[in-house]
VEXDREN-2710 file (C-alpha; in Angstrom, 1 decimal):
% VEXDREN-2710
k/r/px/py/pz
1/UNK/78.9/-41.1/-176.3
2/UNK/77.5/-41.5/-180.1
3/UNK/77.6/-39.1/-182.8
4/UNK/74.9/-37.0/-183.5
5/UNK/71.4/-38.0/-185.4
6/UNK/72.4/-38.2/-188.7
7/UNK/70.7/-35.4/-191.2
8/UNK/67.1/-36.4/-192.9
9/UNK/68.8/-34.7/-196.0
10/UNK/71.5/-37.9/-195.9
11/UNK/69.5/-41.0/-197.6
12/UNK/68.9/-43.9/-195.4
13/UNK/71.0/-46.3/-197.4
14/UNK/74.1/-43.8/-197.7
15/UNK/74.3/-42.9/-193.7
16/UNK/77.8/-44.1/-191.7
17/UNK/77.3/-46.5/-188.9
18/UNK/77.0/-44.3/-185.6
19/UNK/80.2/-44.5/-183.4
20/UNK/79.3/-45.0/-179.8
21/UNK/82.7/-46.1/-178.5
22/UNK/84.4/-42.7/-178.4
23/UNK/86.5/-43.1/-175.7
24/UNK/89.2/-46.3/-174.9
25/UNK/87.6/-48.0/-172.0
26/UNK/89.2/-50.9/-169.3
27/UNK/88.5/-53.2/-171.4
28/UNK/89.8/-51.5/-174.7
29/UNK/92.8/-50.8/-172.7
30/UNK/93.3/-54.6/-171.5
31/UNK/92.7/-56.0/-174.7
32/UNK/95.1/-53.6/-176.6
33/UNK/97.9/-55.2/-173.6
34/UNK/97.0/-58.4/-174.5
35/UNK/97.4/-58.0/-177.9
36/UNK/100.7/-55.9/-177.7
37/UNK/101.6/-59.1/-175.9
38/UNK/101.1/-61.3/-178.4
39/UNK/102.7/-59.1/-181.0
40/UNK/105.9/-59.6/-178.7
41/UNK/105.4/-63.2/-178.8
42/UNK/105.9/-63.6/-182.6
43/UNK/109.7/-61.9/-182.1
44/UNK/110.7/-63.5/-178.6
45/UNK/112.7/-65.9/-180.3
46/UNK/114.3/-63.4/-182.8
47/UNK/118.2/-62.9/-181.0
48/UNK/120.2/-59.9/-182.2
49/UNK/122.8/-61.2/-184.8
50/UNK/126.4/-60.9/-183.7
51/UNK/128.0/-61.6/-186.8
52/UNK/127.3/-60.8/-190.5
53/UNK/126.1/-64.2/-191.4
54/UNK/123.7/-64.4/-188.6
55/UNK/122.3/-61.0/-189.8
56/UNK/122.1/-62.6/-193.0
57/UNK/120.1/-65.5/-191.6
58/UNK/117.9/-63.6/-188.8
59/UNK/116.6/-61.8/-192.0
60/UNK/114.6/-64.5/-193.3
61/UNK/112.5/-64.5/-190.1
62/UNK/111.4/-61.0/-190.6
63/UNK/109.7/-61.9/-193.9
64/UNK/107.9/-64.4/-191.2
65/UNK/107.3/-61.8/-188.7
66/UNK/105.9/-59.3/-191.7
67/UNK/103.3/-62.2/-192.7
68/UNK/102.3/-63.2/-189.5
69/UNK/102.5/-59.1/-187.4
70/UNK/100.3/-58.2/-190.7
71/UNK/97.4/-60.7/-189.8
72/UNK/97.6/-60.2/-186.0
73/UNK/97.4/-56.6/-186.7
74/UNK/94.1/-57.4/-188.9
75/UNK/92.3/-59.0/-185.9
76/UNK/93.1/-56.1/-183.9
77/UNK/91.8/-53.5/-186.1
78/UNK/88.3/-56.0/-186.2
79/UNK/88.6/-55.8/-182.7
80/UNK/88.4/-51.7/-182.8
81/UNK/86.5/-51.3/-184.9
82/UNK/83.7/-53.2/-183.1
83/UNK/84.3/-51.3/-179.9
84/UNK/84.3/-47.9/-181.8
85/UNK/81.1/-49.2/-183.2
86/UNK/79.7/-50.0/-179.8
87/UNK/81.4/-49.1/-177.3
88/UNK/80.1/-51.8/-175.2
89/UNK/81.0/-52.5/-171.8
90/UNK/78.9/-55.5/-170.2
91/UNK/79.1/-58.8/-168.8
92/UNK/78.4/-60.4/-172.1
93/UNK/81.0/-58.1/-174.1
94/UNK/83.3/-59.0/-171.7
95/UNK/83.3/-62.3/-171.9
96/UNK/83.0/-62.6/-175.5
97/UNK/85.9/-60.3/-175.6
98/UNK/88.1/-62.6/-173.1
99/UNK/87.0/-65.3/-174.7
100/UNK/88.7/-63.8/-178.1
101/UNK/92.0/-62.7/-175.8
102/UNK/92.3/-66.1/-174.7
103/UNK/92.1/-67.6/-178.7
104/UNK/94.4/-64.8/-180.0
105/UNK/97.4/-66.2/-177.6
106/UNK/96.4/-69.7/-178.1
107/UNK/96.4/-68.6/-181.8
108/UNK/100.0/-66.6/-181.7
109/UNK/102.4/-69.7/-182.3
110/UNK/100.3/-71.5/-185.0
111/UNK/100.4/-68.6/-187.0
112/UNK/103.7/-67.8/-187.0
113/UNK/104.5/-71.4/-187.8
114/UNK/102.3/-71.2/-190.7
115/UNK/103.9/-68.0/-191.6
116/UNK/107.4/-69.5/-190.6
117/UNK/106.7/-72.1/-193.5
118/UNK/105.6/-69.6/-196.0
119/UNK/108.6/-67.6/-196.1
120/UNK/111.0/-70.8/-196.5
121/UNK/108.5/-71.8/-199.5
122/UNK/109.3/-67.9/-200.7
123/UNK/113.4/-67.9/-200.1
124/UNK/113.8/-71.4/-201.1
125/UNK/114.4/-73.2/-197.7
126/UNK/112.7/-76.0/-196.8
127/UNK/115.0/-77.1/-193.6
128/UNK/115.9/-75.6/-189.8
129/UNK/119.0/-74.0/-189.2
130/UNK/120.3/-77.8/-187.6
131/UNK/119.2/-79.4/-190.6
132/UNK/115.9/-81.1/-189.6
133/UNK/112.8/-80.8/-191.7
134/UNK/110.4/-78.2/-190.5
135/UNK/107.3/-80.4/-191.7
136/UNK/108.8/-84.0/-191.6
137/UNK/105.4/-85.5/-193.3
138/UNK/101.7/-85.1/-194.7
139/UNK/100.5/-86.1/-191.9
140/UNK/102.1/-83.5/-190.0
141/UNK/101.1/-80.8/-192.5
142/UNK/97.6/-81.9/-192.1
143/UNK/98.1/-81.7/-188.3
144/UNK/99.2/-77.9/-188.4
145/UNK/96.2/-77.2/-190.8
146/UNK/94.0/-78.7/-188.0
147/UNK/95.9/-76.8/-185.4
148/UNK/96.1/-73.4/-187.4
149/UNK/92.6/-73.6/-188.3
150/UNK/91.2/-74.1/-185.0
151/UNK/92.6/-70.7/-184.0
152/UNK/91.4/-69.5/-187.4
153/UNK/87.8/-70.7/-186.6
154/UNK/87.6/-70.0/-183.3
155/UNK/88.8/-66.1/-183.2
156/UNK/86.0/-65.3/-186.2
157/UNK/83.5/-66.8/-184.6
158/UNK/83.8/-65.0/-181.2
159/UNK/84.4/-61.6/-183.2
160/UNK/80.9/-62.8/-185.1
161/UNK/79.3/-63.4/-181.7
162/UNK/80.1/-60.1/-180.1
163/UNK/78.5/-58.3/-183.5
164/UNK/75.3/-60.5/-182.5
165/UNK/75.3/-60.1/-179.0
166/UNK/75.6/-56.2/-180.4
167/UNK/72.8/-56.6/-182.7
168/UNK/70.7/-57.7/-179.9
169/UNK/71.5/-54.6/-177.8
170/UNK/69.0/-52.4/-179.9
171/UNK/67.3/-50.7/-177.1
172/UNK/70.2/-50.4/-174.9
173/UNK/72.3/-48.7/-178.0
174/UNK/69.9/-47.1/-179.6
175/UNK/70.3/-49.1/-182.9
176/UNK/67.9/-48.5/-185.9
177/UNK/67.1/-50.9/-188.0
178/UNK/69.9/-50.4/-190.4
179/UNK/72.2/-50.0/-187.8
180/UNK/71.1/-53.8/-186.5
181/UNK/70.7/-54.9/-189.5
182/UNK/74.6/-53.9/-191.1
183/UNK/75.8/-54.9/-187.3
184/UNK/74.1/-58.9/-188.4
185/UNK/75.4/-58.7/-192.0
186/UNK/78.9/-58.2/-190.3
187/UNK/78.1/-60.9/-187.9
188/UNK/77.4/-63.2/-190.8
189/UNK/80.5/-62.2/-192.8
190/UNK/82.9/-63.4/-190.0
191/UNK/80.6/-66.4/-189.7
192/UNK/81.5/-67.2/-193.4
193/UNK/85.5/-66.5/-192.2
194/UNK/84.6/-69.6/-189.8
195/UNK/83.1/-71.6/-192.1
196/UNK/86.0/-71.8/-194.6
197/UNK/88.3/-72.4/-191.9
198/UNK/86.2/-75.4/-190.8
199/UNK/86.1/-76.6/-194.0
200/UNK/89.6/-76.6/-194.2
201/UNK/90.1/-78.2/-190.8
202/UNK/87.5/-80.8/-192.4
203/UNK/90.0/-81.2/-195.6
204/UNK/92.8/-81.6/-193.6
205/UNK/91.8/-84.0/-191.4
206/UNK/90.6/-86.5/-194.2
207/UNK/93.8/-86.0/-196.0
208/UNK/92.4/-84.3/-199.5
209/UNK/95.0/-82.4/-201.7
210/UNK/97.7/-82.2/-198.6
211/UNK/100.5/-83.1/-201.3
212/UNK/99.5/-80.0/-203.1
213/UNK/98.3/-77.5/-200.0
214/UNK/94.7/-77.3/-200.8
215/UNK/93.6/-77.2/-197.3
216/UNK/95.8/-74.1/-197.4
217/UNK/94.5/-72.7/-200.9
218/UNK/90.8/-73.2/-199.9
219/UNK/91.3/-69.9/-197.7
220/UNK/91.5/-68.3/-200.9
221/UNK/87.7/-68.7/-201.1
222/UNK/87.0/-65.7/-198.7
223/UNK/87.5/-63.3/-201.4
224/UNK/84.6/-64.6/-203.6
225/UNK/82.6/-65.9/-201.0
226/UNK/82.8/-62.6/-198.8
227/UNK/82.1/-60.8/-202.2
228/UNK/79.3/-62.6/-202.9
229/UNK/77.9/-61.7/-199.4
230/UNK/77.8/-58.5/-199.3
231/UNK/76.3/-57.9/-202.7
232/UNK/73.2/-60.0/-201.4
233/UNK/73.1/-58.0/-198.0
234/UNK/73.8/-54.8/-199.7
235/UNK/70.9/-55.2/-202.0
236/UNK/68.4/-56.6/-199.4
237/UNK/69.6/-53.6/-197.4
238/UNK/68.1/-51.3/-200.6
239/UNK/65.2/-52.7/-200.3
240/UNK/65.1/-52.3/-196.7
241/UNK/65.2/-48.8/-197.0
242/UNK/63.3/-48.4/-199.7
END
């Protein structure tokens, strides 16, 4: 069901985007399993301490779990908030959305490896609990960039493709133009999260700045880049309406 016309007294350029997914749906409700499911997954390994030092110990992967629960918990509020957008139910949302499922589990275990190997940089280790080195080389440290930034890639471009395959659903959703038009500036901002993480990928795999993490530190380039992007959509959207 979506919200009523929004007042002629409200200027074009200031009106909210029109919720049309009101109400969970089957799919809603699968997806939130799945990714409940995945949240479980990055604390399956976690045992309950029996002893003092093991509580001691056990502590450092909650700093882990905090880092990596706090991004899965990001996807899944990009995830609602396209279905509260939309509230899209068809073939094509479906698979798009399975699609994303299937890439969030895939992209469970990278992630809290990545996040794993944050919190020892933090707390000072740099070793397993046996000993062995958690990244034995560069070349392994390139290899879990590669890894870690396929998920990366691959989850921001589906979540870009259902805001297109929305975009194209004008008619059907009753989209005006700056509804379609703010539902393809998103699609293009989560293209641009797909794009640094290719490039990434790109740096890993030729081995630039791995001794200092740069495939890492180019993430950092969201900020300016997503910045950037949506002062030059917010103006174009001015003129749209004006």
């Amino acid at each position: 069901m979506s919200e009523p016309e929004p007042s002629p007294a409200v200027p074009a350029k200031h009106r909210k985007f029109r919720l049309r997914g009101r109400e969970v749906v089957r799919v809603e409700a699968f997806s939130d399993a799945v990714f409940a499911f995945a949240a479980t997954l990055l604390v399956v390994s976690l045992e309950v301490p029996k002893t003092f030092a093991e509580l001691q110990a056990s502590l450092h992967g909650f700093l882990a779990f905090g880092l990596s629960f706090t991004a899965l918990l990001a996807i899944w509020a990009v995830h609602n908030s396209f279905f509260r957008r939309f509230g899209l139910q068809d073939r094509m949302t479906v698979i798009l959305n399975s699609a994303l499922l299937f890439v969030v589990l895939f992209y469970v275990y990278p992630l809290k490896f990545v996040a794993v190997s944050i919190s020892d940089r933090l707390l000072g280790e740099s070793r397993m609990p046996g000993g062995e080195a958690r990244i034995a080389s560069f070349h392994d440290l390139g290899t879990l960039f590669v890894i870690y930034g396929l998920g990366f890639v691959a989850v921001f471009f589906c979540i870009a493709l259902l805001y297109w395959h929305a975009a194209r659903q004008k008619e059907t959703l009753g989209l005006d133009d700056l509804e379609r038009y703010d539902a393809l500036t998103t699609c293009h901002h989560y293209l641009l999260f797909a794009a640094v993480g290719l490039l990434s990928m790109a740096m890993a795999w030729a081995g630039v700045g791995l001794k200092v993490g740069a495939p890492g530190w180019i993430y950092a380039l969201l900020g300016p880049l997503c910045t950037w992007h949506g002062s030059w959509r917010a103006g174009r959207r001015g003129r749209l309406v004006g």
